[in-house]
C-alpha positions in Angstrom: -14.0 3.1 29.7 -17.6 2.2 30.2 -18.9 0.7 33.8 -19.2 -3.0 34.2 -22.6 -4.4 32.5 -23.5 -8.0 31.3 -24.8 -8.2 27.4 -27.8 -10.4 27.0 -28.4 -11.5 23.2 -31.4 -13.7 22.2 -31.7 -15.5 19.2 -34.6 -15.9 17.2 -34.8 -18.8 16.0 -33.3 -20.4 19.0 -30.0 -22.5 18.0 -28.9 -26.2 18.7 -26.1 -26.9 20.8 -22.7 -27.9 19.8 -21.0 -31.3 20.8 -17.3 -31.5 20.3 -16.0 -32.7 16.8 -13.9 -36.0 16.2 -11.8 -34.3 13.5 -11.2 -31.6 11.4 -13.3 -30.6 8.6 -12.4 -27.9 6.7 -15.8 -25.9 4.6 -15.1 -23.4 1.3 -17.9 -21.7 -0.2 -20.3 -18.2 -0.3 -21.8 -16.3 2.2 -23.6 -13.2 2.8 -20.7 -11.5 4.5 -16.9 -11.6 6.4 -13.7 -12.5 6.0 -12.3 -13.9 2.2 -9.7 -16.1 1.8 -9.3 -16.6 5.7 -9.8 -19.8 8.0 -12.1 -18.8 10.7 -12.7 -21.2 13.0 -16.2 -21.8 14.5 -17.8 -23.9 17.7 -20.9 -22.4 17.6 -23.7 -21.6 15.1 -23.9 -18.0 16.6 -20.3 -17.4 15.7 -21.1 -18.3 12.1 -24.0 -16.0 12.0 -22.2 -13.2 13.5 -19.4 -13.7 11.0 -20.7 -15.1 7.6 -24.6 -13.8 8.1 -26.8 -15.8 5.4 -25.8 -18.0 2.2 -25.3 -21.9 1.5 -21.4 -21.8 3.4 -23.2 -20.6 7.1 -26.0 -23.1 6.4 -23.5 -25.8 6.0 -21.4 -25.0 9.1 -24.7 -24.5 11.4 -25.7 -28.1 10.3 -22.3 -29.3 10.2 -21.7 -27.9 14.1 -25.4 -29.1 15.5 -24.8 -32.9 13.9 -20.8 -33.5 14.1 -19.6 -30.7 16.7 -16.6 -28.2 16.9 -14.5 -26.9 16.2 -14.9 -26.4 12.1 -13.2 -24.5 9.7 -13.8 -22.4 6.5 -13.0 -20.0 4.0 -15.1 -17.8 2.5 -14.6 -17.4 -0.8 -15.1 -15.2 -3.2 -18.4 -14.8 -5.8 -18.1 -15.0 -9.0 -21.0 -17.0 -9.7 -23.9 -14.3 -9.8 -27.5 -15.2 -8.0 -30.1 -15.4 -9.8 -34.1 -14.9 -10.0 -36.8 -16.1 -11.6 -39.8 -14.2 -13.0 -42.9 -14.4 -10.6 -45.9 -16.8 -11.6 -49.1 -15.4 -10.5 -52.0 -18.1 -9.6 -55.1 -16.1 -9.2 -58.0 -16.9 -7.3 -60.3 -14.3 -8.9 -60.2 -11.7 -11.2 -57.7 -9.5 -9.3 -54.7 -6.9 -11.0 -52.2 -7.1 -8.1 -49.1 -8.3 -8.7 -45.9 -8.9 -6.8 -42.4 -8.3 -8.1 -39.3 -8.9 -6.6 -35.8 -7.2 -6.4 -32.5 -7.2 -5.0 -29.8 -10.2 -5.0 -30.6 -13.1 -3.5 -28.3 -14.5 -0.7 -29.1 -18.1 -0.9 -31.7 -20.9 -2.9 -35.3 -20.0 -1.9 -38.5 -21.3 -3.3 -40.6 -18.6 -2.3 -44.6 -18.5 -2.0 -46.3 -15.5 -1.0 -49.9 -16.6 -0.1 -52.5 -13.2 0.1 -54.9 -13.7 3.3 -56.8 -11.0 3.1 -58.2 -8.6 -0.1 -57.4 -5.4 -0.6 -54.5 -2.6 -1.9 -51.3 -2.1 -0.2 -51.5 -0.7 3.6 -55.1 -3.2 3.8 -54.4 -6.6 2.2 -52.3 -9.4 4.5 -50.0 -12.2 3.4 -47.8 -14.9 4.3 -44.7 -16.4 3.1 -42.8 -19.4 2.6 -39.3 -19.7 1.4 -38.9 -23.2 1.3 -42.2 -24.0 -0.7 -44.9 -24.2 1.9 -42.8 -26.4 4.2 -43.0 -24.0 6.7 -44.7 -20.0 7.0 -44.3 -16.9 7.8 -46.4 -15.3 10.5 -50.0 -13.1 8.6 -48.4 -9.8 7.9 -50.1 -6.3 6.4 -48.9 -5.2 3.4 -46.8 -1.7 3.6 -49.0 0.9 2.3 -45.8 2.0 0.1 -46.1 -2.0 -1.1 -42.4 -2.4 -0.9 -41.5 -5.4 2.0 -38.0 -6.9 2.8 -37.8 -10.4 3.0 -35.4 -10.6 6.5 -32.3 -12.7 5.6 -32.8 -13.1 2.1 -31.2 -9.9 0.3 -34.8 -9.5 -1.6 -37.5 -7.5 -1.6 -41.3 -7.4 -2.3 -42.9 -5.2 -3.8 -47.4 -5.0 -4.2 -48.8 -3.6 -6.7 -53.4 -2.8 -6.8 -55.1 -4.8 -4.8 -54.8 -8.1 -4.9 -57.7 -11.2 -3.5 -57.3 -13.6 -0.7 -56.1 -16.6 -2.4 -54.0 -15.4 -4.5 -50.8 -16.9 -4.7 -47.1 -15.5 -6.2 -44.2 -17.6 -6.7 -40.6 -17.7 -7.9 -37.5 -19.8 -7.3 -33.5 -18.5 -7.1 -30.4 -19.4 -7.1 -27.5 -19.5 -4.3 -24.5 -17.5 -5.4 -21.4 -19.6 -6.3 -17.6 -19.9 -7.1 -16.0 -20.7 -9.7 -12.1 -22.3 -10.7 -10.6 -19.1 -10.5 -12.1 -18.2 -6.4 -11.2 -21.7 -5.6 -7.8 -21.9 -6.3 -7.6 -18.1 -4.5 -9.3 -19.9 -1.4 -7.1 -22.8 -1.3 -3.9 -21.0 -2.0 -5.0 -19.9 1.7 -5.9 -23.6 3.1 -2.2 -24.6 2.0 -0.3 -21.9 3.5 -2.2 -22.5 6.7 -1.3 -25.2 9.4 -4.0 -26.2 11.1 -4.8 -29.9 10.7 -7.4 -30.9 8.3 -9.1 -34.2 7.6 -11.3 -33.7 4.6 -12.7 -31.2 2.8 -16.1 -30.0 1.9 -17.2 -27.7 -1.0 -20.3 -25.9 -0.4 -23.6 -25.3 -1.7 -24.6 -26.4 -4.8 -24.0 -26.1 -8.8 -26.1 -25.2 -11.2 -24.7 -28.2 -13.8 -22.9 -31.4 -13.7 -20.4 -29.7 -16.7 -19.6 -26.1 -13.9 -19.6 -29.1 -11.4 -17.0 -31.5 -13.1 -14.6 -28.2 -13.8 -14.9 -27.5 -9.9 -14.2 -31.0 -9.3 -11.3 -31.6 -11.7 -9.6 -28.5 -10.0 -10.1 -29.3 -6.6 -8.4 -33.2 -7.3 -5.2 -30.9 -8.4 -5.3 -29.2 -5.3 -5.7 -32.2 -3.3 -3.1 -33.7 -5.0 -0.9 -30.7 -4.0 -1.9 -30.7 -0.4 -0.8 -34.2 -0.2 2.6 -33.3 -2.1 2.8 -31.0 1.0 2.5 -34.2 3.2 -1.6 -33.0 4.0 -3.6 -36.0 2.4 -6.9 -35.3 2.5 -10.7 -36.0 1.1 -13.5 -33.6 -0.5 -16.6 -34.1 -0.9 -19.1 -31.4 -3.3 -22.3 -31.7 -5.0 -22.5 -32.9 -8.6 -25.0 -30.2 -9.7 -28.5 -30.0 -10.7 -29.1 -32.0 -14.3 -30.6 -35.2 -14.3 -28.8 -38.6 -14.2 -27.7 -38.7 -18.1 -26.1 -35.7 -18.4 -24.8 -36.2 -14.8 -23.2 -38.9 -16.2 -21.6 -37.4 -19.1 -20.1 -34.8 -17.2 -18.3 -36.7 -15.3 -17.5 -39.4 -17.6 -14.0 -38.2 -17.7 -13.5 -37.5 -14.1 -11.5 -39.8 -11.7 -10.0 -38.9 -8.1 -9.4 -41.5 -5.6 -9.7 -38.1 -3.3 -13.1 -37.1 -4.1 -16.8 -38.3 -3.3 -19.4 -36.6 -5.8 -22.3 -36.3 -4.1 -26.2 -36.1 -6.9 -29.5 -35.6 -5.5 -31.0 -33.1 -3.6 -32.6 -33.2 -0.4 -35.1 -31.0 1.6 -32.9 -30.5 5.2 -33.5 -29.2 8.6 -31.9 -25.8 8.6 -29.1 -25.4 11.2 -29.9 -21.7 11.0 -33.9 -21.1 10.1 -34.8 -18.0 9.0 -38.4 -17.0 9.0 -40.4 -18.9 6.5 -37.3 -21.3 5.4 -37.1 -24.1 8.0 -36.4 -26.8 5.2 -34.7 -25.8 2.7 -34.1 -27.9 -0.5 -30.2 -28.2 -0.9 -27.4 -30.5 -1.6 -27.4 -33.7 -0.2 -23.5 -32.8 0.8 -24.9 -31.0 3.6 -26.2 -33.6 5.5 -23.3 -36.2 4.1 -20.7 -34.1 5.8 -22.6 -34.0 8.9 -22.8 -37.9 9.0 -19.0 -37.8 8.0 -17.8 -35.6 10.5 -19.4 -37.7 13.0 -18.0 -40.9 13.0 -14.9 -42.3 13.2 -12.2 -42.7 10.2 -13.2 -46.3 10.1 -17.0 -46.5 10.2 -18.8 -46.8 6.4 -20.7 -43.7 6.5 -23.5 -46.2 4.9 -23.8 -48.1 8.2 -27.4 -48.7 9.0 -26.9 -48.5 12.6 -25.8 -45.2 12.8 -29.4 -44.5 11.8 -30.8 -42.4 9.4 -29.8 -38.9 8.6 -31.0 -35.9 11.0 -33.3 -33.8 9.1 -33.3 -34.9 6.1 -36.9 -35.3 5.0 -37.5 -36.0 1.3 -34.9 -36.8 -1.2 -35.0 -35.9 -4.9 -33.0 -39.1 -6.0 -33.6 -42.4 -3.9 -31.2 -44.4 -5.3 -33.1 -48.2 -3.8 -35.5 -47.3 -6.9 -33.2 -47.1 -9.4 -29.8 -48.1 -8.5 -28.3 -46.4 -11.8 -25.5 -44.1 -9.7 -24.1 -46.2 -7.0 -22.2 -48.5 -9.9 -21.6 -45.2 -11.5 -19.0 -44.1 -8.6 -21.3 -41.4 -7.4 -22.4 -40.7 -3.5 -26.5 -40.7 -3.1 -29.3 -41.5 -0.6 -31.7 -44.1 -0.2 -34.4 -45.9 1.5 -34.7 -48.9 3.4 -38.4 -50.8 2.7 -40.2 -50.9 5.9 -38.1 -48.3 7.8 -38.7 -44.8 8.1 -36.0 -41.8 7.4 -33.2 -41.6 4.7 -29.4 -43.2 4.2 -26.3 -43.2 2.4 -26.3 -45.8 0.0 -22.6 -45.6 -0.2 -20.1 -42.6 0.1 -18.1 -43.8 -2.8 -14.6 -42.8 -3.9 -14.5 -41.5 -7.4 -11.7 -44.1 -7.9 -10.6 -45.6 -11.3 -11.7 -49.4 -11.8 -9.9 -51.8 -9.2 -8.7 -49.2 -6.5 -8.6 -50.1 -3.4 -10.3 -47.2 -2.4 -13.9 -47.5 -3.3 -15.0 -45.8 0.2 -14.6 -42.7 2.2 -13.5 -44.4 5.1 -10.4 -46.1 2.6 -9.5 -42.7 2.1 -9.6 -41.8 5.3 -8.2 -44.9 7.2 -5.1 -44.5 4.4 -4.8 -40.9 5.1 -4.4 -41.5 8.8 -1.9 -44.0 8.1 -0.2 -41.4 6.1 -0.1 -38.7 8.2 0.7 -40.7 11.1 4.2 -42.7 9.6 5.4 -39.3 8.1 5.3 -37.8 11.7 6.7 -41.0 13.0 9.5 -41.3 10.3 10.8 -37.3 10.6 12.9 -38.2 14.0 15.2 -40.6 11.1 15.6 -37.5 8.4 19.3 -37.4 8.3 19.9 -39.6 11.2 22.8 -41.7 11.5 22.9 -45.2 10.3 25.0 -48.3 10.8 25.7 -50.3 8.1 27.2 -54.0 6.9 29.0 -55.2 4.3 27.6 -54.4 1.1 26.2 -50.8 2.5 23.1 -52.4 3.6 21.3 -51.4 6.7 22.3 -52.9 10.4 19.6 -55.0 11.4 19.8 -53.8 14.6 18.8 -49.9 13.2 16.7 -51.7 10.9 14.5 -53.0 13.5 14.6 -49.7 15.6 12.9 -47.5 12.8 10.3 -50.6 12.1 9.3 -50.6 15.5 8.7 -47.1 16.2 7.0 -46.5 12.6 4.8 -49.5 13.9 4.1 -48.5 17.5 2.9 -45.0 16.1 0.7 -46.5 13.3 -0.6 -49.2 16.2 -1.8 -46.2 18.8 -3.6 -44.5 15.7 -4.9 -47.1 14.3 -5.2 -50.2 16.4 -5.5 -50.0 20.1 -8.8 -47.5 19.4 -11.7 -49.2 19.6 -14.1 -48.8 16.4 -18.1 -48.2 16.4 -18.6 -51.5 16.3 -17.4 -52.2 19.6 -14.0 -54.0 18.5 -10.9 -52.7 18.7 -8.9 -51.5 15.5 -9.8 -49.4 12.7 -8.2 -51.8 10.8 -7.4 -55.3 10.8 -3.8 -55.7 10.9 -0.8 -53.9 9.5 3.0 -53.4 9.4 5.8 -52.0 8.8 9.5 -53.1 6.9 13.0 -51.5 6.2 14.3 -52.9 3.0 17.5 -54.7 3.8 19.0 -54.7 0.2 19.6 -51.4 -0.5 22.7 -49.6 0.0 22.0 -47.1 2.4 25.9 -46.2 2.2 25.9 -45.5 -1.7 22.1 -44.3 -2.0 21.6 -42.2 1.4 18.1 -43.5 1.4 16.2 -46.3 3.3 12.8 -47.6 1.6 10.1 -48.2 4.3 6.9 -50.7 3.6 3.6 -50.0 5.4 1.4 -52.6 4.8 -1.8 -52.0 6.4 -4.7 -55.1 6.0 -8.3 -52.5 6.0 -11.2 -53.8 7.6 -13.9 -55.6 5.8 -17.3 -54.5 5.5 -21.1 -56.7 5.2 -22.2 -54.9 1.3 -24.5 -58.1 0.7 -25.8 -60.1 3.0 -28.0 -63.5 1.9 -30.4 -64.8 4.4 -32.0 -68.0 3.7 -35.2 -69.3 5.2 -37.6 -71.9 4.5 -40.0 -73.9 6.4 -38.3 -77.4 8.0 -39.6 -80.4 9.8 -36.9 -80.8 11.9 -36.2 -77.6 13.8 -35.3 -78.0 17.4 -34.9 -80.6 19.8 
């Protein structure tokens, strides 16, 4: 047994705080290390490091925690989706023979640059690097006279050949690891033996295609489907992948669930975690989607203006405002606003069929409240007691009973809380009937009615002015 002592542990970079969550959200993806097919539970960004290391899951939750708070969950899954690299492009400045090559499997998507500062063969010449494609640097470093360097945090490594010349510059690009069908269902198979209450969902990292991205997709809807058979409803939201808008299109065309929001575009993000040289990454715009999600409440359109623009996000690769071509389409993206700096939602959108109700995420998530809340409420009544009237109908008097208390449940969740915009109810009305037809006495069931009236939300808004003679008193 060792004598008292105090451990002192300083991170480098430094990380944000963590406020406390709203609600559950519940993260499967790939990381660098830890657990599979476990839910870990996380309130801080150092706990995700210390557990997962590197990769596209701890990125997420280190976002996730500094924007929306804690606790968070995930499950590591399994890889079957190998990393990949990308041959190195030399761009000389002068006649030089160095090269650079790189080895090893990458533990996330970097867009690396590796800048030479100053001439000369390995043990002399200096260089810098970036990882997120000269956003942000790497402090001057001398090359190893052996010319082989490890990239910190990245699973790759360097290697200088001859002497290179200041100004010459080495680049190459890789890919995240990834799951497939198969590690999902593994992972899952976990999230529905577990208890802990989720919300929604979030797949993470990104995919390489809209057709590996539509399989994922299509799989996932079963197993939402499942978890709600288990009385669990519950969103997801995941990226669409990486092909432009047509074939985006096409391999989705047959997708539809009311439980999903398919995030396209890419966007370069504020790391919850920075490593050296990889500040702002470029990754899916899920990232910073679930961290607006996660911090609101189940009745605020994640598209709100006033809940300003998203933290960290810098530059988008798809702005829907200047095309407006996969909104109407069902999918989530971002957008600008003319004259306002930063970068929106245009809509988190439901991958619904035609003329559902639920075209938003905060549908889903208002109905799943209202799910989850009159199931709990309505369990007291399994195999209860009944009185009945002539014809085996229900007494009115029970009748009443089980309406009221269904009702006063669904009322504390959903309408004495006050919503963000300053009113109280996260939805407009709603209620609760026992059908008095049925015979209870011959049937042994009673059919309940929730009726719940959503609130409405401003999607156009037409402002007329023009010039008058006859304004004022």
């Amino acid at each position: 047994m060792s004598i008292p002592s105090i451990t002192q542990i300083i991170r480098d970079p430094g990380l944000a705080t963590t406020p406390a969550a709203i609600t559950n959200y519940l993260f499967l993806g790939c990381s660098q290390k830890g657990p599979t097919n476990a839910v870990s539970a996380f309130s801080s960004p150092g706990d995700v490091i210390d557990t997962f290391g590197d990769g596209p899951l701890s990125e997420d939750l280190c976002y996730f925690l500094a924007i929306a708070g804690g606790p968070v969950y995930a499950v590591r899954l399994a890889t079957s989706v190998a990393a990949t690299t990308s041959s190195v492009t030399a761009t000389r400045f002068a006649s030089s023979t160095g090269t650079v090559a790189v080895s090893g499997t990458a533990l996330d998507a970097y867009e690396a640059r590796v800048e030479i500062k100053v001439t000369g063969a390995p043990g002399t010449s200096q260089f810098r690097y970036s990882l997120d494609n000269g956003l942000t640097y790497s402090q001057q470093t001398i090359t190893p006279s052996g010319g082989t360097y490890a990239l910190p945090n990245t699973g790759l490594t360097l290697t200088f050949a001859n002497s290179v010349d200041k100004g010459d510059v080495f680049t190459f690009t890789t890919t995240e690891p990834g799951f497939g069908t198969t590690d999902l269902a593994t992972g899952m198979d976990v999230v529905k033996a577990d208890n802990t209450p989720i919300a929604a969902i979030v797949l993470s990292g990104q995919f390489a295609t809209a057709s590996a991205a539509a399989t994922v997709a299509a799989a996932m809807a079963t197993h939402a489907s499942a978890l709600f058979q288990l009385f669990r409803p519950i969103r997801f939201m995941m990226d669409a992948g990486g092909d432009n808008i047509a074939t985006t299109k096409t391999g989705f065309a047959a997708f539809v669930s009311e439980r999903s929001a398919i995030c396209y575009g890419r966007a370069v993000t504020s790391s919850g975690k920075p490593i050296v040289g990889r500040g702002s990454p470029k990754c899916s715009i899920v990232r910073a989607l679930a961290g607006r999600a996660g911090s609101r409440l189940l009745s605020t359109d994640l598209a709100w203006y006033s809940a300003g623009a998203l933290p960290g996000v810098q530059a988008i690769t798809h702005n829907e405002y200047l095309t407006e071509l996969m909104d109407v389409e069902g999918f989530t993206t971002l957008r600008t606003h003319q004259g306002v700096a930063g970068i929106f939602p245009t809509n988190v959108r439901l991958r619904s069929q035609v003329g559902s109700d639920y075209q938003f995420w905060q549908h889903g998530r208002v109905m799943d409240a209202a799910t989850s809340t009159s199931y709990i409420a309505l369990l007291p009544f399994l195999s209860s007691s009944v009185r009945t009237i002539a014809g085996g109908k229900i007494d009115p008097r029970d009748a009443g009973s089980w309406e009221a208390k269904n009702k006063d449940a669904l009322r504390t969740v959903l309408q004495d809380p006050d919503n963000e915009q300053g009113t109280t109810g996260h939805v407009s009305a709603l209620d609760v009937s026992i059908d008095r037809n049925n015979n209870v006495l011959a049937s042994g069931t009673v059919k309940v009615k929730v009726a719940i009236q959503p609130l409405g939300y401003a999607k156009t808004i037409i402002n007329e002015l023009s010039f008058s003679a006859n304004v004022g008193g």
